[in-house]
N, C-alpha and C positions, 0 to 999 in steps of 0.2 A: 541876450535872449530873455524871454521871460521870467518871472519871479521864481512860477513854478517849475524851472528846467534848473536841475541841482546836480545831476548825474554825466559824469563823461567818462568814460573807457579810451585809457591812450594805450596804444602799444610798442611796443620800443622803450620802455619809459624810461630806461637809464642810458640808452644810445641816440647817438646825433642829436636833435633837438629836443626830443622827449623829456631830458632833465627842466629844459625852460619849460616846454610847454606845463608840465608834472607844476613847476615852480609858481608859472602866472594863475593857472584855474586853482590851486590852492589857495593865492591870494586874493581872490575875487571870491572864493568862501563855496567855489565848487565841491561836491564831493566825487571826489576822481578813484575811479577804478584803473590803479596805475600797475599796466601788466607788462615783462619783461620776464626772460629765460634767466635771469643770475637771479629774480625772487624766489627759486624754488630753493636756494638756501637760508633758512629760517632768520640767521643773522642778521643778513641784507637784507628780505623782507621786513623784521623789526626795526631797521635803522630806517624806514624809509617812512614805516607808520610813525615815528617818533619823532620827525622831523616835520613831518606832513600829516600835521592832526586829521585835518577832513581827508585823506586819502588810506585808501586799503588796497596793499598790496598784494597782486594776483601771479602764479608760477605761470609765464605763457608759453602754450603748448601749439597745437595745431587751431586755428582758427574756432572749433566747436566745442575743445575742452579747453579753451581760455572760456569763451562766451559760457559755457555753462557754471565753470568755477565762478566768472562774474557776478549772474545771477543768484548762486546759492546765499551770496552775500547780496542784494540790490536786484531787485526782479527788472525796472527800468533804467535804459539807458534814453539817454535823451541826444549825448550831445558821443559820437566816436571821431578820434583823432590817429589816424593812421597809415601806414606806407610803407613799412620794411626799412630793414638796414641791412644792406651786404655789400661789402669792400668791392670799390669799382675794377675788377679785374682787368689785366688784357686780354681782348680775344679779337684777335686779330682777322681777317677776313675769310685767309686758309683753316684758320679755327672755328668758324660758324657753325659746329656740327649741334644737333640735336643734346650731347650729351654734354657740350661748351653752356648750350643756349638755357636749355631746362632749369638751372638750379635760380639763375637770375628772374625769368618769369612766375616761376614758383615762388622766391619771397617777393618781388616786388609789382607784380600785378595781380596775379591769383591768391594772393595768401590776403591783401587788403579788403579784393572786392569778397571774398570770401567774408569778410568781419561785417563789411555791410550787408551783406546777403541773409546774415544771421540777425544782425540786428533792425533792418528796414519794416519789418511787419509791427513790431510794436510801437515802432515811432509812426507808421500808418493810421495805428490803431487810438495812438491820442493825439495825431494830427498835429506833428511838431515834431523838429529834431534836426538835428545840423550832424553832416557826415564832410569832415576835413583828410579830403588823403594828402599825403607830405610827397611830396614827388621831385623832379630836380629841373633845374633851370637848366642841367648840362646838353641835354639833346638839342634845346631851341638852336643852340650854334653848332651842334655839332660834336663828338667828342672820336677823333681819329684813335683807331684800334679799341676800342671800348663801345664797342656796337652792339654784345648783348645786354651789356647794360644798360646802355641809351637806349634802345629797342623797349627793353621791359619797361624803363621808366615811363617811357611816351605814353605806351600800352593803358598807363595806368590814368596818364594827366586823358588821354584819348578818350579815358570812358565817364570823366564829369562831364561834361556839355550831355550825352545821351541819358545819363541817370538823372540828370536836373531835368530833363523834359519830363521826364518819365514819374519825378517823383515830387515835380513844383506842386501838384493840387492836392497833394496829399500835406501840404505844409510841410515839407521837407526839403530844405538847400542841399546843394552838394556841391565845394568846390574844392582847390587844391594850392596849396602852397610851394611854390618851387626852388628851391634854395639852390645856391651853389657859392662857392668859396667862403663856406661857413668855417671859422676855426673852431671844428671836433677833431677829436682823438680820431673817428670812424671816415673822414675822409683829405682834411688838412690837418695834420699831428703837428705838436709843438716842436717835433724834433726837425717836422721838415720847414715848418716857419720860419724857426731860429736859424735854420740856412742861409746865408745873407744871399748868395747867388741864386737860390731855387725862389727863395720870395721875392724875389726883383722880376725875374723870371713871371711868376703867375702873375703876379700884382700889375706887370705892364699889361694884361689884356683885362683888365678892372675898373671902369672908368672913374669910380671913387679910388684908388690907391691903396684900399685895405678891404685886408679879410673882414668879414661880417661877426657880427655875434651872436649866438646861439639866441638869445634874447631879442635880436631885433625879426628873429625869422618865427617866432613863438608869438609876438607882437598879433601877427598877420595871420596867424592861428585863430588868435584870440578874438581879433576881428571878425571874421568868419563863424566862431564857435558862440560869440556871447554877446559882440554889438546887438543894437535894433537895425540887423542886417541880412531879415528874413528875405528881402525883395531882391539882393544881392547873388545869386545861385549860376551854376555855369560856368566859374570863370576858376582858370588857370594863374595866379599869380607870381611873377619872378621877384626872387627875394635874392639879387646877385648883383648889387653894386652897379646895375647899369649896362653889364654884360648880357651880351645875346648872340 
């Protein structure tokens, strides 16, 4: 991006890829408003300003008192990086119910576009600004008994291509990065890696042979967020070894 785009809001910033992403715009000398639910203890918070000079960390709440804590610190955000994190439950088809389906479409398509909702007028307003949601490569192929999660995910990759019409002449991108067989703790854990049978298992439907790394799916963020890759908007990225 531009010289003058300095500011990015990530949320999740200590779950799934949030730590890379938090790690790259730090080193390209962003100043990140890096929001997560475990910063509302002051400790974690402090470790996370000490380690990440140009980042201030934010206690994240409901989508309008993250955005406003934001603000109280930094009035513009220029550049939001976001998507939800919630453990891919089963729910199986007999499970479909309202009360199954709710919690997954709540963080992981309502709870994002909710952050760009709050943030898209001020980026209208100086005619710039990059909106990256993190979404999953799992629905593209399919993901049997984990249907409201792949539901919500789509939901979310479903609504870049209409916000990028919507929001290209205001100088604003909007695209999406989609991960899948990243090794995090939040959906491939080290306990279930070190499995020799379970990783043979995943790894055979991989077309590269190995899990990803949290850093190569941030990459692609980064791309998105701070290239001169304004003209670039619309588009769904798979960040999964080849799998679809």
């Amino acid at each position: 991006m531009s010289e003058k785009t300095t500011v990015a809001l990530i949320t999740d910033a200590a779950s799934f890829i949030g730590p890379a992403v938090l790690e790259t715009f730090s080193r390209r000398g962003v100043k990140v408003l890096a929001a997560d639910p475990s910063f509302q203890n002051p400790a974690i918070a402090s470790a996370i300003e000490a380690r990440y000079p140009n980042a201030i960390a934010v206690a994240q709440g409901t989508p309008a008192h993250t955005v406003a804590l934001a603000r109280s610190r930094i009035d513009e955000v220029d550049i939001l990086c976001t998507g939800g994190v919630l453990a891919a439950a089963k729910t199986v088809a007999s499970s479909l119910n309202e009360e199954t389906t709710r919690p997954f479409f709540e963080k992981l398509a309502i709870e994002p576009l909710a952050y760009a909702s709050l943030l898209v007028d001020g980026m209208k307003s100086r005619r710039r600004g990059r909106i990256v949601f993190v979404t999953s490569a799992g629905p593209i192929g399919g993901i049997p008994n984990y249907t409201a999660y792949a539901a919500a995910r789509s939901a979310l990759s479903g609504a870049v291509k209409s916000l990028a019409m919507e929001l290209g002449s205001h100088g604003i991108s909007v695209n999406a990065v989609a991960p899948n067989f990243i090794a995090t703790e939040a959906y491939f854990p080290k306990a279930l890696i070190d499995n020799a049978e379970a990783r043979a298992k995943i790894l055979s439907r991989v077309p590269v042979r190995r899990f990803g790394e949290p850093m190569e799916a941030a990459a692609t963020v980064e791309f998105f967020a701070l290239a001169d890759a304004a003209f670039v908007t619309g588009q769904v990225i798979s960040v999964s070894g080849g799998w679809s």
